[in-house]
C-alpha positions, 0 to 999 in steps of 0.5 A: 725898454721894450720887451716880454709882456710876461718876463718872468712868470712861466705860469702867467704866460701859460695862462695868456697861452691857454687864453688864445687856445680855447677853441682847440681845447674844446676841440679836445675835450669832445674827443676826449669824452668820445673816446671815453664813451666808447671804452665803456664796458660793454662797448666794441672798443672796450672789448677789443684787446688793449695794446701796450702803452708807448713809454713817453720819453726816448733818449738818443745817445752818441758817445764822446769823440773818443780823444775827449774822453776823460782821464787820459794817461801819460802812455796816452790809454784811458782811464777805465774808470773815467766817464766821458762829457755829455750834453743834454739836449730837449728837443720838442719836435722835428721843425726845421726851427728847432732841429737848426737851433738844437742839433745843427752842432752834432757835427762840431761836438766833441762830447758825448751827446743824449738828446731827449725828445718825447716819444713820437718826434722823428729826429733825421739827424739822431739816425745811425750806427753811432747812436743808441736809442732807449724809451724812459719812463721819467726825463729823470732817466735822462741824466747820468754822472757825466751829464754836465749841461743842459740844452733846449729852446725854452722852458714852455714845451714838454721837454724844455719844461722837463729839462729846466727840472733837471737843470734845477735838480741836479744843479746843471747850467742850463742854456736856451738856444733862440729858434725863432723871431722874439715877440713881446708875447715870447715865454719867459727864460727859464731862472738861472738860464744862459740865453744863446741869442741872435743878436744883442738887441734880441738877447736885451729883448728877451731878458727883458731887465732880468738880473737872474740870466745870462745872455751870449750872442751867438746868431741865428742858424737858420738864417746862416743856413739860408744864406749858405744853402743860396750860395750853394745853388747859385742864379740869378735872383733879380731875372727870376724874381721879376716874372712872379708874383709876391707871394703871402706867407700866412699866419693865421695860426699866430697867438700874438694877433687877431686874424682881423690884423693877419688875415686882413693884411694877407687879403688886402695884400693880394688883392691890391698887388696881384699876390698868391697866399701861401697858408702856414702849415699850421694853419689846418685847424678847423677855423682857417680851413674855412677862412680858406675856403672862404677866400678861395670863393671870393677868387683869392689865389693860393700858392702851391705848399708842395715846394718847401719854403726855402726852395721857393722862388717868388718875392715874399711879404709878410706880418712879421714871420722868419719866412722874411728873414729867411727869404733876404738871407736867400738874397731873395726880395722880401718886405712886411706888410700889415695895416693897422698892425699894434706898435709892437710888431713895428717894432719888431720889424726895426729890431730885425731890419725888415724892410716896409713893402713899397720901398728897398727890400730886406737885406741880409739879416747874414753878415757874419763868415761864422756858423753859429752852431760852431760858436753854440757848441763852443759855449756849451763845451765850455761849461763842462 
C-alpha cells in the first residue's frame, strides 16, 4: 500500500526536511553571523539601547458556552467550584490552510477554547470582547485542570511539536486535523494521535499500517468552504471560463520535487497552451526570484497575485496543489500536468481524483451537505 516515505520517525523526516533546505539555511547563518558581528562591543548596534525580549508563545482564550459549563445543580445555578471544558488548539500560523482546519469550529464549540500560537501569528478570528489574550514563557502555561484535549495539524511546527509534548505530559488525547493534500513526503502522525482525515483513503495514506493511531474521516474544510463560498456568489462559470487563458498555480517552493519537474511543467505549460503563470506565495526566496526573472525575459506571462485565489476566474493547471481542488470545488475548471512527474504524484492525483489536463476537468472533490468543522468539533467534544 502506498504511503509515507517516513511513517514514523519524526527525527527521520526532520532530516529529509533539512536536506531540501539547505540553501535557506546558509541564507540564515550569514545573517546571523552579521548580526553578531554588529553586537560586538564597541559597535553602533551595541551601544544602542536593548529593547525587551517578546515572550515566544501567546495564548488566546474564550470561555465555555455558559450552558456547558460543568457542575450544574438541581435549581439550574452552578457549581462555584466547577471548571469549565476546554480545548487546547496549536496553530502555527494564519494560512488560509491552517486557519480552516483549526479554527473554522470557533462557531460550533460549546467548550471553553485556549488557542496557542507562537508569538507574532495574527489570528482574525481570536479578535473580540470574548477573548482574553496573555504572552507565556513555556507552552506549558498553556495547559490547566480543565485542559481535556489537544488540537493541532502535525507534530513537525513549533506549536503542534509543543503540544504533542503536552499531550504526552499530562496524558491528553491528541487529534491531527488534515490541512492540506497528503504526499509520501508528509511528516509523520504524532504516537498515539486520532487523525481527522479528508477521506478514508487519505487517513490509510497517512497512517501508513501504524497500529499506535487512530483515524476518523471527517472531510476537508477548505474544500467545503470553496464550494459554499461559489454557491454563495453565483455565475456563469462555463461563459466566463471561455474567454481566459488557464492559468499555472506555481510550486517552485515544494520539497517534494525538483524544479527540473515543477518549473518544466509550468514552462511547457505555458508555452504550448498560451498559459499565464501565477507564483506561489512562497515562492520569494532568492533562487525563484530569479527563475522569475529568467522566465519573464524569455517572454513568459505572470498572472497578476493581487486577486486572491479563491476569487480567481481563469481555468487552473497544476502539479498536483489544493489550488486544483479548490478551483473544482468552485465548479470552476481545473486539471494537473506535469511530464515526467515520479509515479507518486500519479498517484496522488487518483486519490484525490484530479483529472490529466486535455481531457474532463475535475470534478467536485465536495459531495457531502455536511460541514466538516461541525463533525471536527463534535470529535473533539466527545473526548472531553
Amino acid at each position: 500500500m502506498a504511503g509515507l516515505n517516513h511513517p514514523e520517525s519524526i527525527e527521520m523526516w526532520e532530516a529529509w526536511s533539512r536536506s531540501r533546505r539547505r540553501p535557506q539555511r546558509l541564507k540564515h547563518a550569514v545573517t546571523e553571523r552579521a548580526r553578531g558581528l554588529r553586537r560586538r562591543p564597541g559597535s553602533p548596534e551595541a551601544e544602542q539601547p536593548r529593547v525587551p525580549e517578546e515572550l515566544p508563545w501567546v495564548l488566546r482564550s474564550r470561555a465555555a458556552d455558559p450552558s456547558d459549563v460543568a457542575g450544574d445543580g438541581a435549581d439550574g445555578g452552578t457549581d462555584p467550584g466547577s471548571t469549565d471544558r476546554r480545548i487546547l488548539v496549536a496553530a502555527d500560523s494564519s494560512t488560509p490552510t491552517s486557519r480552516a482546519s483549526l479554527l473554522s469550529g470557533l462557531l460550533y464549540h460549546r467548550a471553553g477554547i485556549d488557542v496557542l500560537t507562537p508569538a507574532g501569528v495574527h489570528l482574525p478570528e481570536t479578535e473580540g470582547p470574548e477573548w482574553e489574550t496573555r504572552a507565556l514563557r513555556s507552552p506549558e502555561e498553556a495547559v490547566g485542570p480543565a485542559t481535556g484535549a489537544i488540537v493541532s495539524i502535525g507534530q513537525h511546527l513549533r506549536a503542534g511539536a509543543a503540544a504533542h509534548e503536552l499531550a504526552r505530559r499530562h496524558d491528553l488525547p491528541e487529534f491531527v486535523v488534515q490541512h492540506g493534500a497528503l504526499t509520501p513526503f508528509a511528516p509523520p502522525l504524532p504516537e498515539g494521535a486520532t487523525l481527522l482525515a479528508w477521506s478514508d483513503a487519505d487517513a490509510e495514506f497517512w497512517r501508513s499500517g501504524r497500529s499506535d493511531v487512530t483515524t476518523r474521516t471527517v472531510g476537508s474544510q477548505l474544500l467545503w468552504q470553496s464550494a459554499h463560498e461559489a454557491e454563495a456568489q453565483p455565475q456563469d462559470v462555463d461563459a466566463v471560463m471561455d474567454a481566459q487563458r488557464p492559468v499555472f498555480l506555481g510550486q517552485l517552493h515544494g520539497a517534494e520535487l525538483s524544479r527540473r519537474v515543477t518549473g518544466g511543467a509550468a514552462v511547457r505549460f505555458c508555452r504550448e497552451h498560451d498559459g499565464l503563470y501565477r507564483p506561489h506565495p512562497a515562492e520569494v526566496d532568492m533562487i525563484s526570484r530569479a527563475q522569475h526573472r529568467l522566465w519573464q525575459r524569455r517572454g513568459m506571462e505572470f498572472a497578476s497575485t493581487d486577486v486572491p485565489l479563491r476569487e480567481l476566474a481563469h481555468p487552473v493547471v497544476s502539479v498536483f496543489s489544493t489550488g486544483v481542488l479548490e478551483a473544482a470545488a468552485r465548479g470552476s475548471r481545473a486539471w494537473v500536468y506535469a511530464p515526467g512527474a515520479p509515479g507518486w504524484v500519479h498517484e496522488l492525483w487518483e486519490r484525490y481524483d484530479m483529472r490529466r489536463f486535455g481531457g474532463e476537468p475535475t470534478p467536485s472533490p465536495v459531495r457531502d451537505a455536511e460541514e466538516p468543522a461541525s463533525r471536527i468539533v463534535q470529535v473533539l467534544e466527545e473526548a472531553l
